[in-house]
KOLDOPA-421446 format. One line per 8 residues: number of its first residue (from 1); their letters; for each residue x, z, y of N, C-alpha, C, O. Coordinates in Angstrom, 2 decimals, padded with zeros to 5 digits, always signed. Each point is the difference from the previous one (the first is absolute). Layout:
// residues N
NUM> A> X,Z,Y,X,Z,Y,X,Z,Y,X,Z,Y ~ ...
// end
This chain:
// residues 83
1> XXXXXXXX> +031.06,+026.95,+021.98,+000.24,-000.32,+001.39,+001.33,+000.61,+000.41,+000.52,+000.90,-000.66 ~ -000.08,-001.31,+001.53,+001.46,+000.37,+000.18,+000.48,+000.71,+001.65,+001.10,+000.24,+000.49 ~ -002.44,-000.08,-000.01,-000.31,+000.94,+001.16,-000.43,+001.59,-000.73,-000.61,+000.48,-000.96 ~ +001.51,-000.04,+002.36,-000.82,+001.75,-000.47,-000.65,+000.65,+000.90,+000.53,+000.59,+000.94 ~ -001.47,-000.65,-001.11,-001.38,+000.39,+001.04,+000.03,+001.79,-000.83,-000.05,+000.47,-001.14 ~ +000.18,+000.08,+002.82,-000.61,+001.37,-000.03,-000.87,+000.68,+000.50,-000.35,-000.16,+001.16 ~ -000.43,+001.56,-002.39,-001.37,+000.38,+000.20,+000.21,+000.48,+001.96,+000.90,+000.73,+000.43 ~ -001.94,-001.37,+000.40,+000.15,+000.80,+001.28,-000.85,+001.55,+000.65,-000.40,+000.37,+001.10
9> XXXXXXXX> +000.44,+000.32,-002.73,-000.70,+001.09,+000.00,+001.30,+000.91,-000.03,+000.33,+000.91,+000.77 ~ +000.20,-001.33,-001.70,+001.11,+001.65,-000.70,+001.17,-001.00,-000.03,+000.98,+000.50,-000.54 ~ -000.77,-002.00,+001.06,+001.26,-000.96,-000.15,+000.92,+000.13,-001.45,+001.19,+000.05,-000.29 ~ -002.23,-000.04,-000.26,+000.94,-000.53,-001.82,+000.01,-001.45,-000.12,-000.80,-000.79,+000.52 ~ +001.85,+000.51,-001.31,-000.55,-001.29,-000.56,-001.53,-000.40,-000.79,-000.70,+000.84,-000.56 ~ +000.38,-002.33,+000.66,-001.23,-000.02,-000.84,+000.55,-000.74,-001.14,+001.10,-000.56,+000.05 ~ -002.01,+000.56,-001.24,-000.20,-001.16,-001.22,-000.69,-001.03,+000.19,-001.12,+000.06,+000.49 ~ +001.88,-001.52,-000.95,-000.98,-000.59,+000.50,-000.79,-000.62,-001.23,+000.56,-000.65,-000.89
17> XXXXXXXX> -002.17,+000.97,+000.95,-000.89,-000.02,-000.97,-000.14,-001.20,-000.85,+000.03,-000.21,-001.21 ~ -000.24,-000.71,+002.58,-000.93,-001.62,-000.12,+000.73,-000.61,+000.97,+000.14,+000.50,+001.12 ~ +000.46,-001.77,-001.51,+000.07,-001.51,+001.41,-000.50,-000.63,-000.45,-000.47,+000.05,-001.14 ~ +000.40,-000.92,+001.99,-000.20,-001.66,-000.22,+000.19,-000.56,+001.32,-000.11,+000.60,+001.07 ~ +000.52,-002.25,-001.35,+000.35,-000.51,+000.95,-001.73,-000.73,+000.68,-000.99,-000.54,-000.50 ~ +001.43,+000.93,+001.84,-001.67,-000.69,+000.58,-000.18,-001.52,+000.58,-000.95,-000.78,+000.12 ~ +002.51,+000.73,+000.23,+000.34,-001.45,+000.69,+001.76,+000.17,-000.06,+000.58,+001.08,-000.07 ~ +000.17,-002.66,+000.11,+001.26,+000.20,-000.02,+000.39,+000.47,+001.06,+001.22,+000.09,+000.07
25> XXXXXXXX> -001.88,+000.33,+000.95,+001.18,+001.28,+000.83,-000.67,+001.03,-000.16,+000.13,+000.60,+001.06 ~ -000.94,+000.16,-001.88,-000.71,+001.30,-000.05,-000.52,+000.58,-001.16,-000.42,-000.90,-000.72 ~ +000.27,+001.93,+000.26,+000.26,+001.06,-001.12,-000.83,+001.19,+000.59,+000.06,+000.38,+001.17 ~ -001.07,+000.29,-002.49,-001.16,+001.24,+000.06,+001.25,+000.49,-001.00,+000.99,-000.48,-000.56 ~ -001.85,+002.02,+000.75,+000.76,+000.70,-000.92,-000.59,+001.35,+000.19,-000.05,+000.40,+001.16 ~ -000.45,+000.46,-002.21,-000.54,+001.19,-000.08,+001.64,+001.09,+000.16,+001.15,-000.38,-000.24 ~ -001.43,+001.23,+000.53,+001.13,+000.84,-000.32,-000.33,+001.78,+000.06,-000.99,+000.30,+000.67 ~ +001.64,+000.68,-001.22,-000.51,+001.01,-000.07,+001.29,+000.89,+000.11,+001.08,-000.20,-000.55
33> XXXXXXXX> -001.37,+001.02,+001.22,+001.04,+000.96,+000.36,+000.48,+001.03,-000.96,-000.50,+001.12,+000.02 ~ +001.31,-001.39,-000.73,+000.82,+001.10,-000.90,-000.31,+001.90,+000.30,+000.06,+000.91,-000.83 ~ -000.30,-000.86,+001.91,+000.14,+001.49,+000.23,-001.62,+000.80,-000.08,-000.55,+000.86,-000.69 ~ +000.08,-002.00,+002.23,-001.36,+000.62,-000.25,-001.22,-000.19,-000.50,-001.05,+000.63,+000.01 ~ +001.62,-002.15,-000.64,-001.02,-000.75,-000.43,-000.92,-000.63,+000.83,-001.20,+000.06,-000.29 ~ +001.63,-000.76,+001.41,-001.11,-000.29,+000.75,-000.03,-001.55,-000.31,+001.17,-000.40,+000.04 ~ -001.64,-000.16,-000.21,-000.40,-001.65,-000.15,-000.14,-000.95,+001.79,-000.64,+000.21,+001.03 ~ +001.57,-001.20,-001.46,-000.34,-001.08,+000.92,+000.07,-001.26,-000.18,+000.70,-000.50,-000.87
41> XXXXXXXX> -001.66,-000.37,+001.97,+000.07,-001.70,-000.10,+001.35,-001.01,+000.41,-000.45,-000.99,+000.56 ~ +001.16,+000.96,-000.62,+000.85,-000.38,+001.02,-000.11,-001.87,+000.36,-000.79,-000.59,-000.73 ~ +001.21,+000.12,+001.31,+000.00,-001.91,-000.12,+001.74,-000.03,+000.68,+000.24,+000.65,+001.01 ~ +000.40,-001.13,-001.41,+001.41,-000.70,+000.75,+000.38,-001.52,+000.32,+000.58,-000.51,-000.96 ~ -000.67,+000.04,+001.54,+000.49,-000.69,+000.65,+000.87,-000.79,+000.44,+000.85,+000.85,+000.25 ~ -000.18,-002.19,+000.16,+001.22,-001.02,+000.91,-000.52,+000.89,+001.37,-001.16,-000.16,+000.37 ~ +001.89,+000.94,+000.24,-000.07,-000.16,+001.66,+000.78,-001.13,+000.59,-000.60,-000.23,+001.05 ~ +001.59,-000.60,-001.15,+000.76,-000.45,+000.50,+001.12,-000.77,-001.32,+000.40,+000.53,-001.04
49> XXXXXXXX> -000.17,-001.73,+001.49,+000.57,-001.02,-001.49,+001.06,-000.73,+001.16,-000.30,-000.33,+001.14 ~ +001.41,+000.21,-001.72,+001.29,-000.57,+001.07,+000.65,-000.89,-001.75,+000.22,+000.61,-001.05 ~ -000.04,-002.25,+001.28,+000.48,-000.64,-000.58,+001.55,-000.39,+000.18,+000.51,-000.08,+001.11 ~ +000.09,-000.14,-002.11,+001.56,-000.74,+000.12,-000.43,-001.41,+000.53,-001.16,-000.32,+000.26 ~ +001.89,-000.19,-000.19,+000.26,-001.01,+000.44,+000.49,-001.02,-001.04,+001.18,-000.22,-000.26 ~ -002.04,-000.24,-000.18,+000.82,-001.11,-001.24,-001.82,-000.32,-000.49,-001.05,+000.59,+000.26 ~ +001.45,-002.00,-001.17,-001.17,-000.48,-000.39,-000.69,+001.14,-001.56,+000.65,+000.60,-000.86 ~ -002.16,-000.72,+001.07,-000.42,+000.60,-001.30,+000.36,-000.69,-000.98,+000.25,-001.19,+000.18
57> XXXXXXXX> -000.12,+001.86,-001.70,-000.27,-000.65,-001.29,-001.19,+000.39,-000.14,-000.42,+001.16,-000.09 ~ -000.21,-002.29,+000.08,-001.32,+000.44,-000.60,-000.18,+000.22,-001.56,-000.98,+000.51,-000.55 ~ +002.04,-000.98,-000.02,-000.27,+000.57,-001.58,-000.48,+001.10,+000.09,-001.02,+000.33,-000.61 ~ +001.66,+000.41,+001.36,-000.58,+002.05,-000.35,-001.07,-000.10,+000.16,-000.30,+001.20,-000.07 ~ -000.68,-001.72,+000.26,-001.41,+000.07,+000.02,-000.90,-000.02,-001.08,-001.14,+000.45,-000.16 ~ +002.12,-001.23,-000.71,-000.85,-000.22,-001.66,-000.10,+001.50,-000.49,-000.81,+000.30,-000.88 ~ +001.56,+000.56,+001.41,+000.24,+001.73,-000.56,-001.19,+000.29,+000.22,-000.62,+000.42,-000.97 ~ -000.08,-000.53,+002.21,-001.00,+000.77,+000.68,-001.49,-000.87,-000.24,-000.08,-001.20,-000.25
65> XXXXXXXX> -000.96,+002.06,+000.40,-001.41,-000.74,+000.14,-000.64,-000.69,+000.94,-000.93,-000.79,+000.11 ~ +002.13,+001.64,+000.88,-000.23,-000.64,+001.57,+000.81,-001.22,+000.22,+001.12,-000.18,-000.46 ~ -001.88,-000.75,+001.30,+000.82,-001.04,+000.38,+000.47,-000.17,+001.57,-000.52,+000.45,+001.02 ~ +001.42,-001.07,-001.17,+000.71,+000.14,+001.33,-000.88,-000.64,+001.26,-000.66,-000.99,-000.29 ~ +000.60,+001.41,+001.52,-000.64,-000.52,+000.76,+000.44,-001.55,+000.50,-000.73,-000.75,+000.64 ~ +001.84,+000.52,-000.99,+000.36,-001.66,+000.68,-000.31,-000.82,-001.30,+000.74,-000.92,-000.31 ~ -002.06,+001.31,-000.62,-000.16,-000.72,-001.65,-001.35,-000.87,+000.41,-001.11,+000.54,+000.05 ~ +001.27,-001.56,+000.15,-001.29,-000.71,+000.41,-001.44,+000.24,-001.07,-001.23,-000.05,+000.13
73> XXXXXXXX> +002.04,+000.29,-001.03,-002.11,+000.72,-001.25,+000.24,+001.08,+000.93,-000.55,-000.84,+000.72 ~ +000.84,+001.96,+000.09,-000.15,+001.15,+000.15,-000.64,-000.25,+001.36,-001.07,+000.49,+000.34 ~ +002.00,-001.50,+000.59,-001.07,-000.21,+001.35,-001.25,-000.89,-000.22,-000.57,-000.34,+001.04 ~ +000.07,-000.10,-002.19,-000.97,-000.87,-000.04,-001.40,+001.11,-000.48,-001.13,+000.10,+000.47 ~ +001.79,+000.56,-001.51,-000.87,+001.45,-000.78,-000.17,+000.88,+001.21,-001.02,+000.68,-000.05 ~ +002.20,-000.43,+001.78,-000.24,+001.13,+000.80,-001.24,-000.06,+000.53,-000.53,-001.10,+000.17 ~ -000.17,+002.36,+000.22,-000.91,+000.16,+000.73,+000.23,+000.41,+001.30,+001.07,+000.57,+000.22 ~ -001.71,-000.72,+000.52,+000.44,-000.52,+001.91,-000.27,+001.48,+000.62,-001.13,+000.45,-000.15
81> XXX> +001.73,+000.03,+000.57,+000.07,+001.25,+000.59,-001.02,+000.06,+001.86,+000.36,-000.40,+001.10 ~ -001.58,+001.06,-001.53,-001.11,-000.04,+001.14,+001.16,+001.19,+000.83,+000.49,+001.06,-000.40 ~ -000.40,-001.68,+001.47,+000.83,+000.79,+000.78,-000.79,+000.19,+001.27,+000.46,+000.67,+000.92
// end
C-alpha cells in the first residue's frame, strides 16, 4: 500500500500485514505498529473523484476485473440500489 498510516497510541509507523481490494473504490488492510505492536483493521476509500475532461478509452478496462460503469453487460448484471 502506498499510504502511511500511523500507530495512534505511541504515532510510529505501521506494517502493513494483509490488503485486499473490497470494491473498485475501496481496500481492507490489517496493519501493525512497528513499535508497540498494537494491531489494526483499517478500510480506505474514494472520498471524492474529479475527472479530465476528454472522452474514456475504454480499452483500459480489459486490465481490470472491473468493468466500467457506461458497459451495458455491467448495467444489465447491476443490482438496483434500495435507497
Amino acid at each position: 500500500m502506498a499510504v502511511e498510516i500511523f500507530c495512534p497510541y505511541c504515532n510510529s509507523k505501521t506494517n502493513t500485514r494483509d490488503s485486499h481490494r473490497t470494491s473498485p473504490t475501496s481496500a481492507a488492510a490489517e496493519v501493525k505498529c512497528r513499535n508497540c505492536d498494537s494491531k489494526f483493521d483499517i478500510t480506505i476509500q474514494f472520498g471524492r473523484s474529479r475527472r479530465p475532461h476528454f472522452v474514456d478509452d475504454l480499452e483500459v478496462f480489459k486490465w481490470t476485473e472491473f468493468r466500467p460503469a457506461n458497459d451495458p453487460k455491467f448495467q444489465k448484471d447491476q443490482i438496483p440500489l434500495a435507497l
